[in-house]
C-alpha positions in Angstrom: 9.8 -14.1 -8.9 9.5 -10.1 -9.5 9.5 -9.5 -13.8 12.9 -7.8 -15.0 12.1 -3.6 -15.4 10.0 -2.7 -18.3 9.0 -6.0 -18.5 5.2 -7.1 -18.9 3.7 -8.9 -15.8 3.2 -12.2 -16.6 -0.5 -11.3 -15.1 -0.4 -8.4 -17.5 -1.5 -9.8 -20.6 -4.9 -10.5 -22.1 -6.1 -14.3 -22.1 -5.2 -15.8 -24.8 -2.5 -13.2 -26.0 0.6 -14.2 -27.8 3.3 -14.5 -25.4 6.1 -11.9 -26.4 3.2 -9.8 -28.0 1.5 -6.9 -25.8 -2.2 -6.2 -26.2 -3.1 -2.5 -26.5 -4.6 -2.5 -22.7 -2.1 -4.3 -21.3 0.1 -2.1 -18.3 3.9 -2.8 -17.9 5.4 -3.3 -14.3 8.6 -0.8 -13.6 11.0 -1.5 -10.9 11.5 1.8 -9.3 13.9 1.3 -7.0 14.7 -0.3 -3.8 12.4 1.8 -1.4 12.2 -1.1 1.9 13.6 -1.3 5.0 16.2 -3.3 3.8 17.4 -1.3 1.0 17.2 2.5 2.2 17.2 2.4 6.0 13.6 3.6 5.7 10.7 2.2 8.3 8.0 0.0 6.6 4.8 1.5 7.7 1.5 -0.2 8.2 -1.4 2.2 8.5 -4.1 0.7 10.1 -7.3 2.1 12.5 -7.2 1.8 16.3 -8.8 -1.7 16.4 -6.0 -3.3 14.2 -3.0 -1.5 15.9 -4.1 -3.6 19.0 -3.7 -6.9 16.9 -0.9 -5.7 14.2 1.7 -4.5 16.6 2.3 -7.9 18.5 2.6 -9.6 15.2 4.8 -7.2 13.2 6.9 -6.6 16.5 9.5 -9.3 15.1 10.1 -7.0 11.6 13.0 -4.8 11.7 11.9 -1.6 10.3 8.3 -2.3 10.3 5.7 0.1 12.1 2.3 0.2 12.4 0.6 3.8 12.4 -3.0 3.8 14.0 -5.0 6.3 12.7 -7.5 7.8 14.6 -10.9 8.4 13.2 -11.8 11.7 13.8 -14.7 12.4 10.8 -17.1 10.2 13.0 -16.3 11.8 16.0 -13.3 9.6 17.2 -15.5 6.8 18.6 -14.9 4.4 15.5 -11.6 2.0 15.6 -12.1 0.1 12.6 -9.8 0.3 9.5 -12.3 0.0 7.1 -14.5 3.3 8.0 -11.0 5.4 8.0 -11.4 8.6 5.4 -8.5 10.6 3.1 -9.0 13.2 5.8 -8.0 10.9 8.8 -5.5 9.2 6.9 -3.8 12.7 5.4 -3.8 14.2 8.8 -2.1 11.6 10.0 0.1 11.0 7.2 1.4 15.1 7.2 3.8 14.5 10.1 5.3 10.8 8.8 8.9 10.9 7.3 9.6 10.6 3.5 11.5 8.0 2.3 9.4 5.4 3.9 6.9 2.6 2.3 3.5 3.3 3.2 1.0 0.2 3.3 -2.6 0.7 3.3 -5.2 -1.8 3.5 -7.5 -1.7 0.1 -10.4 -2.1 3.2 -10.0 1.4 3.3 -11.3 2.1 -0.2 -14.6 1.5 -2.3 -14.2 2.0 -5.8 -10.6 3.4 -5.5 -12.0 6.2 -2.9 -12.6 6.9 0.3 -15.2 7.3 2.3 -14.7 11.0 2.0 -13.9 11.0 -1.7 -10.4 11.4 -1.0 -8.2 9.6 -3.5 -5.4 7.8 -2.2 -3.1 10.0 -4.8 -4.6 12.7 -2.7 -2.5 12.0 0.1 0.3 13.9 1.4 2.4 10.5 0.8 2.4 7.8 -1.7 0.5 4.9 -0.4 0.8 1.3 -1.7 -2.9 -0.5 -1.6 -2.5 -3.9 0.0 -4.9 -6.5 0.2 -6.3 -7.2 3.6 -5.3 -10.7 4.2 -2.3 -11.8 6.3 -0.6 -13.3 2.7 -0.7 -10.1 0.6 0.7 -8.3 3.9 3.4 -10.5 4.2 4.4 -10.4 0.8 4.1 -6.5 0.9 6.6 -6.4 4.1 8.9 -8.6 2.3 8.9 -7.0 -1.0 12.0 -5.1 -1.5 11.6 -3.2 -4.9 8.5 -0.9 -4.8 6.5 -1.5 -8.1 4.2 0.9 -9.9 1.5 0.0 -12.7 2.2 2.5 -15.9 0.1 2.5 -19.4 2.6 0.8 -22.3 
């Protein structure tokens, strides 16, 4: 169950805080809308390398309104398929042509540290991204999410 808007995540709070009471560090979860396919008649978009394009699009060809967007890597010379060597630059290439108004999922295989190979943030991008973990669970959950959520400091 998704937390009410402006409600602390239930994950959000320090061990052994006082339920009802906020720790200074704690982050607060905000609803911002209903951004799926479902809601605004936008695609959901999986961005994934070459290699997982091949396996992704047979299994996400049941979703209505999900897509899968290979990327191809160019930065190593366009002979590298894999998902997890993909840099900002590759990504925010292909990324310039997509439609707003869509939800963009991208694998946190991507990313070391919150960066890219390349040193490309993924706020860098020409559109917002959602960081999804890269197991078939976390995907799942992220195409069936309807609300998009967005950590912000209390």
């Amino acid at each position: 169950m998704l937390p009410e808007p402006n409600e602390p995540a239930s994950s959000s709070r320090s061990p052994g805080a006082t339920p009802g009471r906020r720790s200074p560090t704690s982050t607060r979860v905000r609803v911002l809308g209903c951004t799926s396919a479902n809601c605004s008649g936008g695609a959901v978009v999986v961005i994934t390398g070459e290699y997982g394009a091949k396996v992704l699009r047979p299994l996400l060809a049941g979703f209505d309104g999900v897509r899968v967007l290979a990327v191809e890597n160019t930065f190593f010379g366009g002979n590298i398929g894999v998902t997890g060597l993909l840099v900002g630059e590759d990504v925010a290439r292909v990324l310039a042509d997509q439609p707003e108004g869509d939800r963009y999922l991208l694998p946190d295989v991507c990313l070391s540290n919150g960066l890219f190979l390349d040193g490309t943030r993924p706020d860098d991008l020409p559109r917002a991204v959602e960081i999804v973990a890269t197991d078939g669970v976390s995907l799942r959950r992220a195409l069936t999410r309807r609300p998009a959520l967005k950590m912000v400091s209390a």
